[in-house]
N, C-alpha and C positions, 0 to 999 in steps of 0.2 A: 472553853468555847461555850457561850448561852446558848439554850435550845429554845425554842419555841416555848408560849406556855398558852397557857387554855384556860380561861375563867367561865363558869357558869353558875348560874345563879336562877332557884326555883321559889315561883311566886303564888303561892294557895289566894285565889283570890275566890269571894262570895259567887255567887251565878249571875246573880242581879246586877253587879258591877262590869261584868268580862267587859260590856262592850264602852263601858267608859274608864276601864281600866287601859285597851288595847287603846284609844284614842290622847291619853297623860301619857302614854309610849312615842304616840307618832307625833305631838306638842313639843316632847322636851327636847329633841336634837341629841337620842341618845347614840346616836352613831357614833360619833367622837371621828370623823373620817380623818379631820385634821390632826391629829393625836401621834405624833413620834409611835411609831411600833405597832401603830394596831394595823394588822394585815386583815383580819375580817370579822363584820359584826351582825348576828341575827337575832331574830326575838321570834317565839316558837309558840302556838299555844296547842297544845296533847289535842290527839285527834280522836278524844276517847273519853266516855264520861268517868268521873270519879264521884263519890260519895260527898253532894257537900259542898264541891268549890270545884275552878274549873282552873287547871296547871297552867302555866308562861313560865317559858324558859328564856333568860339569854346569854347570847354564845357567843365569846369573843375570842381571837386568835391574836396573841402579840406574838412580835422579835424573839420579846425574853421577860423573862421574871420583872426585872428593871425598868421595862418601857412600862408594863400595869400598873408597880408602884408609883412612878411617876405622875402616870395618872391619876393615881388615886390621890395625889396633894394638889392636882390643881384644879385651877378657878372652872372647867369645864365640867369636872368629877362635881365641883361643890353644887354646881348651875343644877346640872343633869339629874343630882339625886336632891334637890331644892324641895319637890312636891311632895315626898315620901310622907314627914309629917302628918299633914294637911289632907291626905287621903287615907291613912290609916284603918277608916273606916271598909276600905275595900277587901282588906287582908285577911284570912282563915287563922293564920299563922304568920311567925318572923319569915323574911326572906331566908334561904338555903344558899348560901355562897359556895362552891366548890370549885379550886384552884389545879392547875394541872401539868406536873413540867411531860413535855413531850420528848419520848424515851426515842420510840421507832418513825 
């Protein structure tokens, strides 16, 4: 039986950029609402300063292991992470993917 799984992913962005960082978020249609398995999706930004660059989290819940991968080969994954490139200048650091099977 698949369980649930949890992707999140941590985004070090400059100070200068948050607020055109946060706005290439609410552009791209990264919901994916249409998406086989994704039961729920958010995007977080830390309510706390850090040294330097200011944290975006986002937090997705699938079905299973299977529904994410899926995702990740199609034409909406490609769309969705299309800007990454092209903005590169916003970033502190690479993105932090961390993936998650749900035990309890």
């Amino acid at each position: 039986m698949a369980s649930e799984y949890i992707t999140m992913n941590r985004f070090k962005i400059k100070p200068e950029f948050a607020d055109a960082y946060l706005k290439v978020w609410q552009e791209a249609d990264v919901s994916a609402k249409s998406m086989p398995g994704l039961l729920e999706f958010r995007f977080f930004k830390l309510d706390a300063k850090k040294d330097g660059y200011v944290l975006f989290s986002s937090f997705a819940r699938w079905q299973s292991k299977e529904d994410f991968l899926n995702w990740t080969k199609s034409e909406h994954f490609r769309k969705s992470h299309s800007t990454g490139p092209k903005n590169r200048e916003m970033y502190v650091d690479r993105p932090e993917l961390e993936c998650f099977e749900v035990l309890i």
